[in-house]
N, C-alpha and C positions, 0 to 999 in steps of 0.2 A: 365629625369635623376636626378635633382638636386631634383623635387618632391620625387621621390624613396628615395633619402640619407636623403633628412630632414626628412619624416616619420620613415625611422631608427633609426635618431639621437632620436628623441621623442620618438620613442619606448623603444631604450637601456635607457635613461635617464629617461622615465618613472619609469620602472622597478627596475634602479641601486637606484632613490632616496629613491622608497618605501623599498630598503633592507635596506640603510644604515641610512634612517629615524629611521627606528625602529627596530634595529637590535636584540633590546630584544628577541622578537620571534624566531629567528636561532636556531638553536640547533647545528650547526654546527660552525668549525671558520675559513674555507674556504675563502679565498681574494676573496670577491666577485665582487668586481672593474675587477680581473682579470679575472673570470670565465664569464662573462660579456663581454670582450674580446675577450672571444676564442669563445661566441657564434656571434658578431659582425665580428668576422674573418672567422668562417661558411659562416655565410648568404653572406659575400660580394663574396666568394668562388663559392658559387654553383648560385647566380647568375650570375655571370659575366662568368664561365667557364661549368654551365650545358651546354649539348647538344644541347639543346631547350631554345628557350627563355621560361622564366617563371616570370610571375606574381609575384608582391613584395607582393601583400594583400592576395594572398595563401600561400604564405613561410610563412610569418607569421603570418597567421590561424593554421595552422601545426604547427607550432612551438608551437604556445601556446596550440594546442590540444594533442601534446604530454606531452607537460609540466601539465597538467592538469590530464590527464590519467595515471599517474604514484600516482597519489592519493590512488584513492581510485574507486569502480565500481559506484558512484553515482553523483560524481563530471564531469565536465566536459565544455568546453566551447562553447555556440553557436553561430550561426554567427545569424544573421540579420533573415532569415527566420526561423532558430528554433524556432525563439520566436513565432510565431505563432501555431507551434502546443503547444507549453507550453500554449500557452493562450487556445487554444481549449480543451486542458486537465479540468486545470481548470477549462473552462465555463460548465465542462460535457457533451459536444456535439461534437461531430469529427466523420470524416469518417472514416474504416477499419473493423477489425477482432470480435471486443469487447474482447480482455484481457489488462491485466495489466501485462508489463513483467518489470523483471529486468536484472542483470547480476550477475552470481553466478558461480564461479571456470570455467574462463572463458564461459560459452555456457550462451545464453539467454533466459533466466528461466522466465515460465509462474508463476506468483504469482494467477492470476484467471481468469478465464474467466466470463465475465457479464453475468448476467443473461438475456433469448431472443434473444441472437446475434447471429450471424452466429457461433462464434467458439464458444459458450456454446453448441451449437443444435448442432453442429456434432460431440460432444463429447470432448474439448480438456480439458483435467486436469492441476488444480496444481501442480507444480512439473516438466513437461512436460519441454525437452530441446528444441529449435528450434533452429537444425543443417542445414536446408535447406533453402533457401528461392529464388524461381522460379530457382531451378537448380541447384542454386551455395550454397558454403560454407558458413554459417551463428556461426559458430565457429571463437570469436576473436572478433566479432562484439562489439562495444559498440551498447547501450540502443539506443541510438539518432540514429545512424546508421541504428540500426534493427527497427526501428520506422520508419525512410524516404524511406526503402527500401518495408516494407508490406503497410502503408497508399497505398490511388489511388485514384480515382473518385470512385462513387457510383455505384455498377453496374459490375465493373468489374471483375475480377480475379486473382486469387495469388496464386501460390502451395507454401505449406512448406511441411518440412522432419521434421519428430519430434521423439525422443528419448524417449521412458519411462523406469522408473524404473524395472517395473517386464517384459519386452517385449527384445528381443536380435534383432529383427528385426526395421529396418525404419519404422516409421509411415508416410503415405503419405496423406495430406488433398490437396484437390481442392474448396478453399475460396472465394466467392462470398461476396466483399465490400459491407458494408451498412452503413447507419448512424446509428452512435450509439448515443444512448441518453436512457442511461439507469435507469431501473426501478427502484426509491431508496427502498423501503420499500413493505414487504409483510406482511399479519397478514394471519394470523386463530384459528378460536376456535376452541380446540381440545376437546376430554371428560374432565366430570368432573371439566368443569370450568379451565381448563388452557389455557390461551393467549400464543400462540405461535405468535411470528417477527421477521423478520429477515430486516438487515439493510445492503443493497448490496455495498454501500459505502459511505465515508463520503465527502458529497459536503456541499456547503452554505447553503441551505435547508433543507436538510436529519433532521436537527433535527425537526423540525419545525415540519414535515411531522410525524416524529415517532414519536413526542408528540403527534398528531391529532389521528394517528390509535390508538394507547395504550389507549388514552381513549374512544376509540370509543369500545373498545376489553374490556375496564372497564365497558363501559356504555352495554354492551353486557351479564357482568356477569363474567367476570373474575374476579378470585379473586389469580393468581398466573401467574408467566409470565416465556417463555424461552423464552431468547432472545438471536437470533444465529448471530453470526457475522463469521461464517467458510465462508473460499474462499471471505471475505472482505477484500480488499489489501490497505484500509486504505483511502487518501484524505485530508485535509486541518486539519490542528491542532486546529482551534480555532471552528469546527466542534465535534471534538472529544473529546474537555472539553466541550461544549453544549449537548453533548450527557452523556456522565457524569454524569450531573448537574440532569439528569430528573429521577437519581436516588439516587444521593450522597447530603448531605445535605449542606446548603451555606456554604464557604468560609474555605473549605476543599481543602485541594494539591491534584492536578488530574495527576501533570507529571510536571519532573522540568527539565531543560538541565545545561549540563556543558560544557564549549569550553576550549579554551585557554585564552582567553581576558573575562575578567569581565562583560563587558557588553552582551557575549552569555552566562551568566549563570541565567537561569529569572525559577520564577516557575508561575506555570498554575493554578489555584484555581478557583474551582465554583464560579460563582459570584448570585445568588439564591436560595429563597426555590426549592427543588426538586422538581416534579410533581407527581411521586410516591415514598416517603418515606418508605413505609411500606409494599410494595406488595411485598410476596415470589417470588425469582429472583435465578434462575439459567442461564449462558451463556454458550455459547457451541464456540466453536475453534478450529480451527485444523488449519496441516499447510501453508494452502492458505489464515491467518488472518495473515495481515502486518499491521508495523506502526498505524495509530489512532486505529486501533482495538485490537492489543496489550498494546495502552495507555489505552483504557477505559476499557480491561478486567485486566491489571493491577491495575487499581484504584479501582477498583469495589472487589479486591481480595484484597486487604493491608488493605482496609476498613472495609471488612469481611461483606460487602455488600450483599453479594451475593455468589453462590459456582460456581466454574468455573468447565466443563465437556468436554471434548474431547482429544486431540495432543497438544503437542509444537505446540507455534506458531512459524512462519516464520522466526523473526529475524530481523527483517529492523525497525531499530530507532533511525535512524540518522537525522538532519537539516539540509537540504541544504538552504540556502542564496540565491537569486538571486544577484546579482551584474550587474547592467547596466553599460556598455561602451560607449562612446558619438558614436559609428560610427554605433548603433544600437546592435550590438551584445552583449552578456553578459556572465557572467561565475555562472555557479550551481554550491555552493562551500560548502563542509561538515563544518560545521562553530563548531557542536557540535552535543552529543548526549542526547537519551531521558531515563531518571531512574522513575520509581515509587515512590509512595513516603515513601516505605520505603526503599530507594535508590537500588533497584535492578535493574541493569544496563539490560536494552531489545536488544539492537545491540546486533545482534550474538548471542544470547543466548534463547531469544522469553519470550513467559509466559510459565511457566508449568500450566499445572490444575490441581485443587484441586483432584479430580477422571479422573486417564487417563483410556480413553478407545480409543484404536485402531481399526483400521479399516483394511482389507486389501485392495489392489489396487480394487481388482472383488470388493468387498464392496463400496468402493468409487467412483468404477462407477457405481453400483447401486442405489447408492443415489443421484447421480447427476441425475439417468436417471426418479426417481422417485420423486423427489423436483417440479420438474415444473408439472406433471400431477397429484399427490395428493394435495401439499401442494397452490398449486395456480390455482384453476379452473376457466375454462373460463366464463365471468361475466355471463353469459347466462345459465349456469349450476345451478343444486341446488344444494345448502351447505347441506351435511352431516358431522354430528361430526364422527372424527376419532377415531379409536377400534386400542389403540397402539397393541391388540396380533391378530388381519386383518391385517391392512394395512403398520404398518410402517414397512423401511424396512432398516430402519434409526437406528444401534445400540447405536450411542450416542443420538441421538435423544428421542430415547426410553428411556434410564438411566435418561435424564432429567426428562422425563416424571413419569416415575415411582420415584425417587426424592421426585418430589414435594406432590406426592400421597399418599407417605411413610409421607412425613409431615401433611400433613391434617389427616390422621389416626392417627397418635401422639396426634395433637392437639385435636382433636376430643373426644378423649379416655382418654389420661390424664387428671390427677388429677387438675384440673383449676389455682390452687399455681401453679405449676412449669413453666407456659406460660405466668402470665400474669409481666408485667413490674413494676417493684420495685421502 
């Protein structure tokens, strides 16, 4: 018992020094000594007088995870073992579904599904709500929640209930867990000498990787590049100015944040010469591209780098913080957001493209259904060059393509003055 009341004392006293430490940050003038009180006069309440005994380290896990979830949908606190799957996030390797979800107007929203995994191959879309999961209600969920409840061992099984935009009916999958450890980067040469890559998301690596294909796509004869980052839900920041860099020249702003405090306002700048300076660059988007991938089609668009083709992207370009707790646990805390650098704010708002072109739903699932068996054949297969008026069936994919083709016939034809560099 006395254990229980000192870890209270430590907690309220935690809490009250940090308010009245630095009160600056308030935006409120609330006696927070007293509101402090009446949560200290809660907690003694419902333990001593719930029905059931209850646990002092679950009240206040709850506590703070309520206090945390009145933020915002990306904040949030975990206990001891979330942090493991954050780490398996990060490391690119974890067992389940293969998507990347968030939360959006309460329902938990698919931002993409990876390419090879289970839920790419049975069709699940961006956009896609998951209202079910093995039966029950999946509406209300946080991120963390809807993550501990579809993860499992390898092997197993999962129904979800999914909601789409153009569908009035439940969607029902039956999901077979696997490991995911997804494919960063695809290339192919298309006709006419254009390097088509697509960069499925940004890990530690990924750049490194899509520096290797691009010039391998160079050393191939490319002499023009699209480079697709649609249904890329983004990945590590300092991934995403490395990715940048292999096209933007050194010591260029790639993405700056702003918080409350000074010290969350920092800018991101290529630190390198480029790798490809000069190669004609189109990038394609649409709305399953989050975060790093609305950083780097931002940069690449303020630069005038490059022409961006496809949808609004997605909207998520926020900082979470991790924050470690000594009892292992920790809090994911929006600290600040991310602007381009000519300060266009991307939270909630996304990139626009320079040439939108739209897709319908039937369209978008056509080209999920036809990405993996044109654009990536099996190693064993021979490579044919693709006939954009055959085979694609890809309409932003096409505008790039035709783009690029419309510039080589410019260059080609014009008058030598009007192309070359002054």
């Amino acid at each position: 018992m006395k254990r229980k009341l000192t870890l209270l004392v430590i907690f309220v006293g935690f809490i009250c020094s940090l308010l009245v430490i630095k009160p600056i940050y308030s935006k409120n003038s609330e006696n927070i000594e007293q509101l402090m009180r009446i949560f200290s006069d809660a907690f003694v309440l419902v333990r001593e007088n719930y029905v059931e005994e209850v646990d002092t380290r679950e009240l206040i896990y709850g506590a703070l995870k309520g206090m945390v979830e009145t933020l915002d949908s990306y904040s949030q606190f975990m206990e001891p073992e979330d942090a493991k799957i954050l780490e398996e996030d990060t490391e690119g390797k974890f067992g389940g579904l293969g998507i990347r979800i968030t939360e959006r107007d309460g329902y938990i929203t698919v931002v993409s599904p990876l390419p090879e995994t289970p839920a790419y191959e049975l069709g699940i879309m961006p956009g896609d709500r998951i209202v079910e999961i093995n039966g029950e209600s999946a509406v209300g969920l946080t991120v963390r929640e809807a993550v501990s409840k579809m993860r499992g061992e390898v092997g197993t099984d999962i129904k979800i209930g999914i909601k789409r935009e153009d569908k009035d009916d439940l969607i029902e999958y039956e999901i077979t867990r696997a490991s995911i450890v997804p494919q960063k980067v695809y290339t192919r040469m298309m006709d006419n000498d254009i390097g088509y890559l697509r960069l499925v998301e940004f890990t530690k690596d990924s750049p490194k990787i899509m520096e290797e294909e691009l010039n391998k796509l160079i050393e191939k004869g490319a002499d023009s590049l699209i480079f697709d980052i649609r249904n890329n839900p983004g990945g590590l920041l300092s991934s995403a100015v490395e990715t940048a860099n292999i096209f933007i020249k050194r010591n260029e702003l790639v993405v700056y944040t702003e918080g409350r405090r000074s010290d969350q306002t920092r800018e991101f700048r290529t630190s390198r010469q480029p790798v490809s300076p000069d190669i004609p660059l189109v990038v394609l988007i649409n709305k399953g591209s989050a975060s790093g991938s609305e950083i780097v089609a931002g940069a690449i668009k303020d630069h005038a780098r490059g022409i961006i083709i496809g949808e609004t992207s997605f909207g998520k370009a926020s900082v979470q913080s991790i924050i470690d707790l000594e009892d292992g646990s920790s809090l994911r805390l929006t600290t600040a957001q991310y602007f381009t650098p000519n300060g266009k704010k991307i939270h909630e708002q996304g990139i626009k493209p320079d040439i939108l072109v739209s897709v319908t739903e039937d369209e978008r699932r056509k080209i999920f259904e036809q990405q993996q068996k044109i654009y990536y054949p099996d190693e064993d297969e021979d490579e044919e060059e693709e006939k954009p008026g055959e085979k694609i069936l890809d309409p932003q994919l096409a505008r790039a393509h035709d783009l690029l083709m419309a510039r080589k016939i410019f260059m080609r034809n014009s008058p030598k003055e009007l192309h070359e560099e002054k």
